[in-house]
Backbone as CSV, one residue per row, in Angstrom:
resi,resn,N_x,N_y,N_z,CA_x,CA_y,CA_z,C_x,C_y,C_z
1,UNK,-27.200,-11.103,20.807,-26.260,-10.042,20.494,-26.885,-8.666,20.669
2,UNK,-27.895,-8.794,21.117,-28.835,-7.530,21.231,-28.643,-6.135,22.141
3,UNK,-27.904,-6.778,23.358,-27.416,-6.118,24.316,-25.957,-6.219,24.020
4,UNK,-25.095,-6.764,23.248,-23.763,-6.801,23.432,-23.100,-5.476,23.057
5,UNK,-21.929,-5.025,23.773,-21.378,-3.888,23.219,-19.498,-4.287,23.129
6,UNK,-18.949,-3.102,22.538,-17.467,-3.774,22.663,-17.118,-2.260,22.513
7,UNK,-15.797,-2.000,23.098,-14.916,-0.645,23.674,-14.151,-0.691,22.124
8,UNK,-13.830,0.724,22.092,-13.131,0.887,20.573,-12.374,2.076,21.564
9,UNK,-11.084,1.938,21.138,-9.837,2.517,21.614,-9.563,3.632,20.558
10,UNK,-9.951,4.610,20.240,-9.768,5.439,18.550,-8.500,6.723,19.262
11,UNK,-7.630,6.758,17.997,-6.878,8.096,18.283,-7.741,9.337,17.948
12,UNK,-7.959,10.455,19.063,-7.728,11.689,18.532,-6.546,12.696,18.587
13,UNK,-6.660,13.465,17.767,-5.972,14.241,17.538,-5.215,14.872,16.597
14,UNK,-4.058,15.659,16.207,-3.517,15.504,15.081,-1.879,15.138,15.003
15,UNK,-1.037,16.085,13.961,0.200,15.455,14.059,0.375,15.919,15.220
16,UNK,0.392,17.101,16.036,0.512,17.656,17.101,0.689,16.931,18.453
17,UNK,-0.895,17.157,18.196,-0.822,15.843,19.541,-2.207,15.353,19.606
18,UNK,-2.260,13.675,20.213,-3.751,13.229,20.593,-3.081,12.536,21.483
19,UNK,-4.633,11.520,22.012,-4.784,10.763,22.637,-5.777,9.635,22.460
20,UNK,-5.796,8.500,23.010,-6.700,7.269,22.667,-7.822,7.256,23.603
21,UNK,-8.917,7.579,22.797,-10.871,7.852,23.421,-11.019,6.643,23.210
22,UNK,-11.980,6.173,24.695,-12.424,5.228,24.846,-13.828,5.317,24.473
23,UNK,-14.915,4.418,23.446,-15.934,4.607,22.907,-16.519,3.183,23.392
24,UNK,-17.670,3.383,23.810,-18.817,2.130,24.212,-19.501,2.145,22.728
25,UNK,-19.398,0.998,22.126,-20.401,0.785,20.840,-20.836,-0.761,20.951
26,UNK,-22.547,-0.449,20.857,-23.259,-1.408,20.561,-23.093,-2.506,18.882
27,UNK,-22.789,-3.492,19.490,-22.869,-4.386,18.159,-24.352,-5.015,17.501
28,UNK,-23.816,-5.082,16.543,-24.695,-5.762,15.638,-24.374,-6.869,14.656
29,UNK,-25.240,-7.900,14.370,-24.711,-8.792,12.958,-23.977,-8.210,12.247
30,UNK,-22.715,-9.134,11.861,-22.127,-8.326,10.716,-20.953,-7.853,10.703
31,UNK,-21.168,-6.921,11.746,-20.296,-5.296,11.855,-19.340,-5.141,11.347
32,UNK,-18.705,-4.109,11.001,-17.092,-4.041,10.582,-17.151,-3.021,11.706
33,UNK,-15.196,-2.545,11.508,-15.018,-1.691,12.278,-15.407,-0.507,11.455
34,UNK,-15.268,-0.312,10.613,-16.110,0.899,9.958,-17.227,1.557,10.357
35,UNK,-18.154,0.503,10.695,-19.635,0.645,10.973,-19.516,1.263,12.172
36,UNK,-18.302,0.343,13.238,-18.771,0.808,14.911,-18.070,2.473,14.681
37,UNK,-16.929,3.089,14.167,-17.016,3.892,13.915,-17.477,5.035,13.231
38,UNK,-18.454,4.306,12.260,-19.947,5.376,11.905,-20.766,6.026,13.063
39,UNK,-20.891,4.580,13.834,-21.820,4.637,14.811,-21.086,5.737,16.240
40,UNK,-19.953,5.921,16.387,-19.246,6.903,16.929,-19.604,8.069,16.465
41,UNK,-19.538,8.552,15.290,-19.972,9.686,14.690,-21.393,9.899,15.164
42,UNK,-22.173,9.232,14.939,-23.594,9.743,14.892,-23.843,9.701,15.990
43,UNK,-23.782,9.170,17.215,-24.159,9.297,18.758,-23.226,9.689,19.375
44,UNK,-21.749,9.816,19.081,-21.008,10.322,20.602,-20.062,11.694,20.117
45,UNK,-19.220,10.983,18.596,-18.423,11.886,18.600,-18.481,12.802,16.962
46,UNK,-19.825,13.290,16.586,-19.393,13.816,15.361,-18.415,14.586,14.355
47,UNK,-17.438,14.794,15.298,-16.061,15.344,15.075,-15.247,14.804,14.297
48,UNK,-15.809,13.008,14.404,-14.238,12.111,14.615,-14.184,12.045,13.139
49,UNK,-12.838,12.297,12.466,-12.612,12.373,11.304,-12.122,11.270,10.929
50,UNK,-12.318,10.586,9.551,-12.367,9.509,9.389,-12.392,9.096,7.742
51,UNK,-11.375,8.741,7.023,-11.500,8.643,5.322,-12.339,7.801,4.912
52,UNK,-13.267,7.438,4.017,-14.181,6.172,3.647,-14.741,6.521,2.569
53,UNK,-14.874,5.662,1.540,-15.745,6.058,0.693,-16.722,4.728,0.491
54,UNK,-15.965,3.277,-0.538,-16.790,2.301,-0.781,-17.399,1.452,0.134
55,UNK,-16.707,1.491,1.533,-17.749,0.360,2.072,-17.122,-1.101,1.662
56,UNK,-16.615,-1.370,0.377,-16.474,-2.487,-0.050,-15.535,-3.095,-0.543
57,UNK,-14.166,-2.732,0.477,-12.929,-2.919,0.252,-12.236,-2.504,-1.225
58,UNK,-12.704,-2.111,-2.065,-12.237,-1.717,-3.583,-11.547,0.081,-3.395
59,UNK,-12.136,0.833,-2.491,-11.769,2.088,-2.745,-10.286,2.572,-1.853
60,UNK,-9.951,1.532,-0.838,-8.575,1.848,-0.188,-8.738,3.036,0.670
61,UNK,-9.694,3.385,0.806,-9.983,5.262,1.727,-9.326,4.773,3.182
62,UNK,-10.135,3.458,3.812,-9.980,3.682,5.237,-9.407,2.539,5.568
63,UNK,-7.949,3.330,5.738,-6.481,2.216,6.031,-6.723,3.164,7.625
64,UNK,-6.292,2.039,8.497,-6.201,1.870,9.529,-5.351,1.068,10.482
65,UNK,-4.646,1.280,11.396,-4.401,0.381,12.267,-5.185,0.061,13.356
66,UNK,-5.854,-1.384,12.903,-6.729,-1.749,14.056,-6.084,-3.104,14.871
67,UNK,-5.779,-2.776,16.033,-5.045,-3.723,17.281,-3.677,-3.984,16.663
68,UNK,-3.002,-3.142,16.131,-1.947,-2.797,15.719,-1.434,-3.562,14.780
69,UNK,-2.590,-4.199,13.894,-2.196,-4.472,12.294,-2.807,-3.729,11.491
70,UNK,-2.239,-3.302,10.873,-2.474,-2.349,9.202,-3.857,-3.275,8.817
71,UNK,-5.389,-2.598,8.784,-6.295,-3.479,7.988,-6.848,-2.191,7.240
72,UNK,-8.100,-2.524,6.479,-9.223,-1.844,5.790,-10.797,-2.402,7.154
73,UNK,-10.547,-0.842,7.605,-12.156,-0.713,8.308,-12.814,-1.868,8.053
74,UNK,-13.240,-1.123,6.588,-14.540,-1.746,6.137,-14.629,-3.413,5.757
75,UNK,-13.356,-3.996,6.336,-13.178,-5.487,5.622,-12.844,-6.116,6.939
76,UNK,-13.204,-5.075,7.947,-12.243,-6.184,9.184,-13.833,-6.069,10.366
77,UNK,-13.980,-7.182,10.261,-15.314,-7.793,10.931,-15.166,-7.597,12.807
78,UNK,-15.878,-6.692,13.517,-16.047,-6.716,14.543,-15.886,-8.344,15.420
79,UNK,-16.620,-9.448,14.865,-16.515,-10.883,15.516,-15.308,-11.416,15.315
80,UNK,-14.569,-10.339,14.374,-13.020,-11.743,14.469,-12.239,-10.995,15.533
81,UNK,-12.525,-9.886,16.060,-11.458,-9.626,16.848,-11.512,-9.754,18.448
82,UNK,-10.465,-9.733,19.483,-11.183,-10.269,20.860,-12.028,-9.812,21.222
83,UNK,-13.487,-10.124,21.942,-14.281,-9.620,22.517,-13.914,-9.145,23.816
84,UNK,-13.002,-9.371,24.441,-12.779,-9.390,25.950,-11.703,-7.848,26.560
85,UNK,-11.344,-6.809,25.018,-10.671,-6.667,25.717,-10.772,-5.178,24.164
86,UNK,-10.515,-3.917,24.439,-10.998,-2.777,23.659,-10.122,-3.396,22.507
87,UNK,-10.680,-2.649,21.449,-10.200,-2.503,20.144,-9.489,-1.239,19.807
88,UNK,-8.732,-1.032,19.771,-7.586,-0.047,19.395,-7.721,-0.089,17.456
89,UNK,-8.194,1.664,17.440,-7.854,1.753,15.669,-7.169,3.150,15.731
90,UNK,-5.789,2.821,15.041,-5.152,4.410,14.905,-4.602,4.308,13.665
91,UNK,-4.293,5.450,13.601,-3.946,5.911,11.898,-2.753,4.962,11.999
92,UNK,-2.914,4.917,10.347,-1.467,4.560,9.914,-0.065,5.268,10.080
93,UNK,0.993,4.715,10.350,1.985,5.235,11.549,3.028,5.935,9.989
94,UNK,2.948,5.481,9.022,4.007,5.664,7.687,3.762,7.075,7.431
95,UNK,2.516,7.920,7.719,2.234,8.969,7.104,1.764,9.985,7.765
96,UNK,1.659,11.421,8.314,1.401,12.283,8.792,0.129,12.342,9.006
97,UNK,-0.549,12.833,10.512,-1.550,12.699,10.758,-2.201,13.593,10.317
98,UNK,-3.193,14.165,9.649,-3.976,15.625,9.489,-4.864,15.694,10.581
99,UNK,-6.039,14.448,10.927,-6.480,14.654,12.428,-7.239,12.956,12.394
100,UNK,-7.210,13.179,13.664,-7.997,11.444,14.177,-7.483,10.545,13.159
101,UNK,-8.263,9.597,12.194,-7.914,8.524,11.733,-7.566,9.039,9.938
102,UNK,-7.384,10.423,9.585,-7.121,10.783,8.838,-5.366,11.355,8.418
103,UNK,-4.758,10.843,7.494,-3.398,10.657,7.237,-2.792,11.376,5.636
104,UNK,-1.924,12.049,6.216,-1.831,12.224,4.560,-0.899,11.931,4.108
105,UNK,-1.663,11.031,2.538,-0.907,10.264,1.958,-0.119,10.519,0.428
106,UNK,-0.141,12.321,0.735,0.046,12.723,-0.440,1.051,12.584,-1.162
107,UNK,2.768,11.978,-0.018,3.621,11.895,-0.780,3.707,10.765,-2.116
108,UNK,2.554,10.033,-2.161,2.348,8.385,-2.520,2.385,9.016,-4.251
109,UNK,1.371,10.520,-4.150,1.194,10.804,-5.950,2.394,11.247,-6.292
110,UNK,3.336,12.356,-5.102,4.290,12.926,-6.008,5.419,11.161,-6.605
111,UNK,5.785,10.434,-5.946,6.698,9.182,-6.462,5.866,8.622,-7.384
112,UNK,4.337,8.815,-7.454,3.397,8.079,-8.777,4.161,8.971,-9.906
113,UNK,4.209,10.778,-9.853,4.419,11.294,-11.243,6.240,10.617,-12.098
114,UNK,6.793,10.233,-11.107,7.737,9.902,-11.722,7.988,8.459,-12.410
115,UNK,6.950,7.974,-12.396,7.521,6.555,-13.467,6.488,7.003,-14.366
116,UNK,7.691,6.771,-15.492,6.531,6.898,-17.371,5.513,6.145,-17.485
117,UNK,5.102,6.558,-17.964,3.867,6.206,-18.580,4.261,5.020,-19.759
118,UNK,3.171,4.212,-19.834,3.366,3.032,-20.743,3.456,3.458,-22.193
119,UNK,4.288,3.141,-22.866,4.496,3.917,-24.160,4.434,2.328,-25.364
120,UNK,3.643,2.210,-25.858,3.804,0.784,-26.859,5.256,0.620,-28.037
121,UNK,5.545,-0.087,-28.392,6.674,-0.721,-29.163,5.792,0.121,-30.609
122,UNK,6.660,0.292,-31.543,6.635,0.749,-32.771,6.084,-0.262,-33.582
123,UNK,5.021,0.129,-34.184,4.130,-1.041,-35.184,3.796,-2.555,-33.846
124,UNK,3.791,-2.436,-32.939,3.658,-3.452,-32.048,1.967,-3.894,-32.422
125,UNK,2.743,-5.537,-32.659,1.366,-6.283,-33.053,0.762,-6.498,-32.193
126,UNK,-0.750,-6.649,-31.583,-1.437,-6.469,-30.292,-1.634,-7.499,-29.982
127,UNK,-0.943,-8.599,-29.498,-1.435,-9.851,-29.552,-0.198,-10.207,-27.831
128,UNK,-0.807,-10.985,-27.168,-0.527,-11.070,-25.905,-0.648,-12.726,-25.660
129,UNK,0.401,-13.768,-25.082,0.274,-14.890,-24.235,-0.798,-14.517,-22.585
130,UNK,-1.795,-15.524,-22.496,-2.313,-15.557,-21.317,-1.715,-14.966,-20.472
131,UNK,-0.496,-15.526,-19.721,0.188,-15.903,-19.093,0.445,-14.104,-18.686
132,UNK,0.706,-13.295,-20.004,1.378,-12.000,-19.613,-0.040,-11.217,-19.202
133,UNK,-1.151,-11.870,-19.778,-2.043,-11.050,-19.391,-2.511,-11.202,-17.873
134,UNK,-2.446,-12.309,-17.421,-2.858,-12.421,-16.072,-1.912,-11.530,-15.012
135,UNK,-0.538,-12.089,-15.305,0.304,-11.266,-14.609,0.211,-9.790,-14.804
136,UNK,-0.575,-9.117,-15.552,-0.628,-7.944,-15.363,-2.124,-7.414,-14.640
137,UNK,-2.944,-8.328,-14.878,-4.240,-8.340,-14.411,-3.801,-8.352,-12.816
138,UNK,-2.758,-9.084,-12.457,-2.491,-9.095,-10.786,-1.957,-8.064,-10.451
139,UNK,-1.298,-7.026,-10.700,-0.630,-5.992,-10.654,-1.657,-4.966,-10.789
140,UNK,-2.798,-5.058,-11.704,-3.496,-3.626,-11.501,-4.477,-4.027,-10.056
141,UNK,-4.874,-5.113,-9.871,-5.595,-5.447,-8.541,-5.926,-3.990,-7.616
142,UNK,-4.288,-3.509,-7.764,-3.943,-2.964,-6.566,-4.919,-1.418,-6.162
143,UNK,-5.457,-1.133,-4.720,-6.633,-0.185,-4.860,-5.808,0.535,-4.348
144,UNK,-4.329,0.680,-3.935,-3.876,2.079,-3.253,-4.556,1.777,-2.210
145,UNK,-4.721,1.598,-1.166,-5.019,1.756,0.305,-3.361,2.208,1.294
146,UNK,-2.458,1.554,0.719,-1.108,2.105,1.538,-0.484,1.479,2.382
147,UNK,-1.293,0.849,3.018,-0.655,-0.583,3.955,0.351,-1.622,3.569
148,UNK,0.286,-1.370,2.049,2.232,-1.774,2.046,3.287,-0.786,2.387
149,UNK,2.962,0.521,1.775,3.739,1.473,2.024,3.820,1.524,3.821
150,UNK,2.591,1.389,4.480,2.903,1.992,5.748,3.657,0.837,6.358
151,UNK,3.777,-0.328,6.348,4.425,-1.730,6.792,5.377,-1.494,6.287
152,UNK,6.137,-0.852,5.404,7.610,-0.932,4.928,8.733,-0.408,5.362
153,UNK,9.434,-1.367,5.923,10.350,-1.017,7.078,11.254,-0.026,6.397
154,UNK,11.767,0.342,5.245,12.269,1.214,4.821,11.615,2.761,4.664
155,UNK,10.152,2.417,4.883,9.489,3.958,4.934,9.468,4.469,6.287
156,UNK,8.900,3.098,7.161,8.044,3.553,8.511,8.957,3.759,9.159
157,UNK,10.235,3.074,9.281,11.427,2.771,10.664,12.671,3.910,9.938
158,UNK,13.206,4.102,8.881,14.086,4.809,7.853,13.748,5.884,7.492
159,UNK,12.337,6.134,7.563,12.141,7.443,6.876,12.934,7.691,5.423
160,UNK,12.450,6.814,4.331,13.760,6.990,3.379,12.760,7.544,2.248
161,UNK,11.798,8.335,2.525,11.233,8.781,1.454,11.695,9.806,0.483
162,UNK,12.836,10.061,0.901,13.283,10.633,-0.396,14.076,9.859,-1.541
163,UNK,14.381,8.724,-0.756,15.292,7.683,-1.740,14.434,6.344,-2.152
164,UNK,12.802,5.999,-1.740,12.326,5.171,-1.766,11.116,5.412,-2.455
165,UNK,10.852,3.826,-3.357,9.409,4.371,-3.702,8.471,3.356,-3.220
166,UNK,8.807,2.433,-2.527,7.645,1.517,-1.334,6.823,0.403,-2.576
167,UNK,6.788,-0.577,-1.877,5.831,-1.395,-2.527,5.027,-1.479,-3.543
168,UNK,4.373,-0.273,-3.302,3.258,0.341,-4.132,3.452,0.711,-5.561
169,UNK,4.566,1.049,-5.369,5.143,1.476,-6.894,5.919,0.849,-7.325
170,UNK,6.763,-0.112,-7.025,7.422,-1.447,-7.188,6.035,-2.104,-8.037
171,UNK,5.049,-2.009,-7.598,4.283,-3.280,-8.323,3.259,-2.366,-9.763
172,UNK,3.508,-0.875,-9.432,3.249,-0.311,-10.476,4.056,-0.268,-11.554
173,UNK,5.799,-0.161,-11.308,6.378,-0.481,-12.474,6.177,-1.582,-12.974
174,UNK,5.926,-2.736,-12.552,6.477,-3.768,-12.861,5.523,-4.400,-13.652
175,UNK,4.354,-3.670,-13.270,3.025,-4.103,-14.606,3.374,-3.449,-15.689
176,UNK,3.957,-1.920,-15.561,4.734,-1.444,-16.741,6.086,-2.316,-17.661
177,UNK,7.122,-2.483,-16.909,7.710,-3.283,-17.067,7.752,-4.362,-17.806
178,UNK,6.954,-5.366,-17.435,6.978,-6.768,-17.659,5.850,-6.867,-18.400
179,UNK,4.991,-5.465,-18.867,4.327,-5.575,-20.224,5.305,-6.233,-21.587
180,UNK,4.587,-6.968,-22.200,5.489,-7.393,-23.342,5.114,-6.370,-24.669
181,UNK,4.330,-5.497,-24.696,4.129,-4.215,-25.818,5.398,-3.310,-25.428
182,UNK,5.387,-2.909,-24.350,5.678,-1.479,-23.716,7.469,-1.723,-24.185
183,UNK,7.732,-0.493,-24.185,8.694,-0.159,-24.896,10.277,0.389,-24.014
184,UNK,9.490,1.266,-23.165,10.213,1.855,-22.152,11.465,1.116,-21.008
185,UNK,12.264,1.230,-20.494,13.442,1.153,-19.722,13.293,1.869,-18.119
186,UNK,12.568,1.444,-17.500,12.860,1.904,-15.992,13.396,1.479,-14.944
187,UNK,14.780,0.564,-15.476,15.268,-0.025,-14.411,16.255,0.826,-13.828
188,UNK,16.606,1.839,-15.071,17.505,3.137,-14.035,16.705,3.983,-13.190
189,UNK,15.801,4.107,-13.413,14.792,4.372,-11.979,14.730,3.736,-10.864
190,UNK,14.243,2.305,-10.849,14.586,1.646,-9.831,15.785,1.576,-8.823
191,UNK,16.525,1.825,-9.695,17.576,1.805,-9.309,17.787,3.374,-8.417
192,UNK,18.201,3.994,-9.306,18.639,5.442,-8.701,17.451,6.557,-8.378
193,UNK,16.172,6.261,-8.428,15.263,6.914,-8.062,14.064,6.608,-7.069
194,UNK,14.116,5.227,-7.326,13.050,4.855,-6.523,13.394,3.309,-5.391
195,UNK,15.116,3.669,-5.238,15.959,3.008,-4.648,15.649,1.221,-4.372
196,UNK,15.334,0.514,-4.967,14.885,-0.710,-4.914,15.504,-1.557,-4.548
197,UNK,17.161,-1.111,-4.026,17.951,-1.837,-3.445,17.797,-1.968,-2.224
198,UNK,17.390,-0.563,-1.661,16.864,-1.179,0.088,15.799,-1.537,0.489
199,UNK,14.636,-2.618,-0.579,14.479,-3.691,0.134,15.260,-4.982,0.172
200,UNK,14.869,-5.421,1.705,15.374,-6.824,1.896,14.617,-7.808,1.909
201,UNK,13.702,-7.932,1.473,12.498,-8.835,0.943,12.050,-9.633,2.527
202,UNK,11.671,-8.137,3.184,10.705,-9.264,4.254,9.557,-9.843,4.424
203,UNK,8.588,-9.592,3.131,7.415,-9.686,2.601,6.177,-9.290,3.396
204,UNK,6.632,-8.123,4.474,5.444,-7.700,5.063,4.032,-6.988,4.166
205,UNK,4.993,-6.539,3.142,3.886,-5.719,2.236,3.066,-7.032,1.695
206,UNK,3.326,-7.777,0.958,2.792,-8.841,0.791,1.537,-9.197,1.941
207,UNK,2.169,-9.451,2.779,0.826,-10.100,4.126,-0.333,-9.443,3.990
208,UNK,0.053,-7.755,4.226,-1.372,-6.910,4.503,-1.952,-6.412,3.335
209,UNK,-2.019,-7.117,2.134,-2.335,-6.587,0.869,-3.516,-7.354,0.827
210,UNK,-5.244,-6.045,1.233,-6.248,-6.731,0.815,-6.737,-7.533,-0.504
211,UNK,-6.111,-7.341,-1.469,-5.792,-8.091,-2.532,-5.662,-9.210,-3.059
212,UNK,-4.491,-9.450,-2.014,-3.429,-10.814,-2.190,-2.513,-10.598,-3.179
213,UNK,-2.142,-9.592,-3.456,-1.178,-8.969,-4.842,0.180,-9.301,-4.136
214,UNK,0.899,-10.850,-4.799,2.183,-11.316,-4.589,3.110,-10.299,-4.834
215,UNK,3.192,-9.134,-4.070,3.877,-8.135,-4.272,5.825,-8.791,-4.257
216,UNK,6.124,-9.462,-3.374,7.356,-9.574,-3.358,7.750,-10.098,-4.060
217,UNK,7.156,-11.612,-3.923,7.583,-12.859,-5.572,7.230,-12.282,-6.730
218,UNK,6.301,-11.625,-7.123,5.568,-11.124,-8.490,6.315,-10.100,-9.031
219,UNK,6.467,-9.242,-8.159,6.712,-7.497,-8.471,7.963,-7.365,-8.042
220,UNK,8.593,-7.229,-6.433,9.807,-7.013,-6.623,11.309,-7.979,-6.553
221,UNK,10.732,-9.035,-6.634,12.275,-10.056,-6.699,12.424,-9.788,-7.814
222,UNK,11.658,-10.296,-9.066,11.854,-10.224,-10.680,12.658,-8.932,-11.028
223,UNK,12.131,-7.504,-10.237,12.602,-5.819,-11.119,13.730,-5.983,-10.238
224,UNK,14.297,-6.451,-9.151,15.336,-6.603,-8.667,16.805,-7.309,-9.227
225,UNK,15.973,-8.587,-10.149,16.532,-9.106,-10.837,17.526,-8.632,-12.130
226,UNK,16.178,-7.683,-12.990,16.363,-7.336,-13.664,17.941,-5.587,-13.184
227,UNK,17.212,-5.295,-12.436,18.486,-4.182,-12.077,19.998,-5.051,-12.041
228,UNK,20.219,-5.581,-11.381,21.251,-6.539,-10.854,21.866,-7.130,-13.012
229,UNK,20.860,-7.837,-13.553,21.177,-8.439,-14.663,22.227,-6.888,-15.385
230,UNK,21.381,-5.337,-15.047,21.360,-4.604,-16.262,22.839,-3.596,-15.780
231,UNK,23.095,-3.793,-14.450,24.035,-2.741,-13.859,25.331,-3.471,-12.923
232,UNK,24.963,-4.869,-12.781,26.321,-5.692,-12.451,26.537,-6.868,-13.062
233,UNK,25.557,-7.403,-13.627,26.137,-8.425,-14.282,27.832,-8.114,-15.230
234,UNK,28.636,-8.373,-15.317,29.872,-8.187,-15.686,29.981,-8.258,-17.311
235,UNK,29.608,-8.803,-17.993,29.133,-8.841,-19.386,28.461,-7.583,-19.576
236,UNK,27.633,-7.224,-19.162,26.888,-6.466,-19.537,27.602,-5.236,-18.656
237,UNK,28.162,-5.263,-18.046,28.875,-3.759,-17.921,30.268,-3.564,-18.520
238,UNK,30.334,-4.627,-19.445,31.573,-4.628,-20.233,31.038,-4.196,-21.259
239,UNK,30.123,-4.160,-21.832,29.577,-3.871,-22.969,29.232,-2.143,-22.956
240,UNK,28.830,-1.764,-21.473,28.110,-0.384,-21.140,29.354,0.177,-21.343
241,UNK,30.531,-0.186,-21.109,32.089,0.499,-21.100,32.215,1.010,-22.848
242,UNK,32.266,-0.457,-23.054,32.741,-0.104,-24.825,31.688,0.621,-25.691
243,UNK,30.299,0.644,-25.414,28.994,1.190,-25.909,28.256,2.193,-25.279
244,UNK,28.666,3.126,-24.217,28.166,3.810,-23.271,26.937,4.617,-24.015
245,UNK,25.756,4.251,-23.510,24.091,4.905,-23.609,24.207,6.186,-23.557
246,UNK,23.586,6.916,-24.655,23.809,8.010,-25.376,22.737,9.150,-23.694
């Protein structure tokens, strides 16, 4: 492997405009694509801008599209991908380019400030079934990297970010939510704020979740459920008639 090298296809440019640089990088044991694009920086292109922090899949910095699946750089191994033929890594397509493989993903905090905060039940005794604890243990997993958001056909193809709050926050309520302390009601959010009706459960977010965070079965069939139980079930909007919420 001493002499081996492999072509990396990288976008430059910004939202404006780029184009795809062709880069000769020497391999090594190991490699991620992270690395061969370190190794871009330091011998060809020190320019090339590029998010990263851990190295170790936990920090979510460097979402990428490499050969036109949504991965993490630093988790996607130079040997699994074809040798025979360049490697293409471009930004993620869901979010505005600032430059080269750098994206901004700022709309992700403003839809974070709007779901409450976990607020506990009054005199709530602290005592928890396994069962609720794990399921919430799967829900915080999540490192923010974005690759559900950017796979979500309602963000990337719809542009519905003003009516959507993407995957990401689907599985943030829903650890809120389906806390058994927490006190709070955010299914009129879901509903009318963070539109949860237009997904159609194609479970792409699911696939590319370095995680494995059962985002669709776990997080949003159940808060889907629950909307549907709280705003059509017929009983219960017979009741909202005669009792209308102050």
């Amino acid at each position: 492997m001493a002499d081996a090298t492999a072509t990396l296809r990288v976008f430059r440019g910004d939202a404006e405009t780029g184009k795809a640089v062709d880069y000769e990088v020497p391999l090594t044991p190991g490699m991620v694509v992270l690395d061969a694009i370190h190794s871009i920086q330091a011998n060809q292109s020190p320019d090339l801008a590029v998010r990263w922090n851990c190295k170790a899949a936990k920090c979510g910095s460097c979402s990428a599209e490499v050969n036109g699946r949504p991965k993490l750089m630093c988790k996607t191994r130079m040997d699994s991908l074809p040798p025979d033929q360049p490697i293409t890594v471009f930004p993620i397509k869901t979010f505005p380019v600032i430059k080269d493989l750098v994206t901004d993903v700022s709309w992700n905090y403003e839809v974070n400030k709007k779901i409450p905060a976990f607020k506990p039940k009054p005199n709530a005794e602290w005592k928890m079934y396994q069962r609720d604890v794990d399921r919430g243990q799967e829900f915080r997993k999540c490192i923010e990297c974005f690759l559900c958001q950017n796979v979500c056909h309602v963000l990337r193809d719809h542009d519905k970010k003003q009516d959507f709050g993407g995957p990401r926050f689907f599985v943030r309520t829903a650890a809120l939510e389906m806390h058994p302390l927490d006190s709070r009601n955010r299914i009129p959010l879901l509903r009318e704020q963070l539109g949860i009706g237009y997904c159609n459960i194609t479970k792409c977010c699911t696939e590319v979740c370095p995680e494995d965070i059962h985002i669709t079965d776990n997080a949003i069939i159940p808060l889907k459920e629950r909307v549907v139980d709280q705003f059509y079930d017929p009983l219960t909007m017979i009741v909202r008639k005669i009792f209308p919420a102050k």
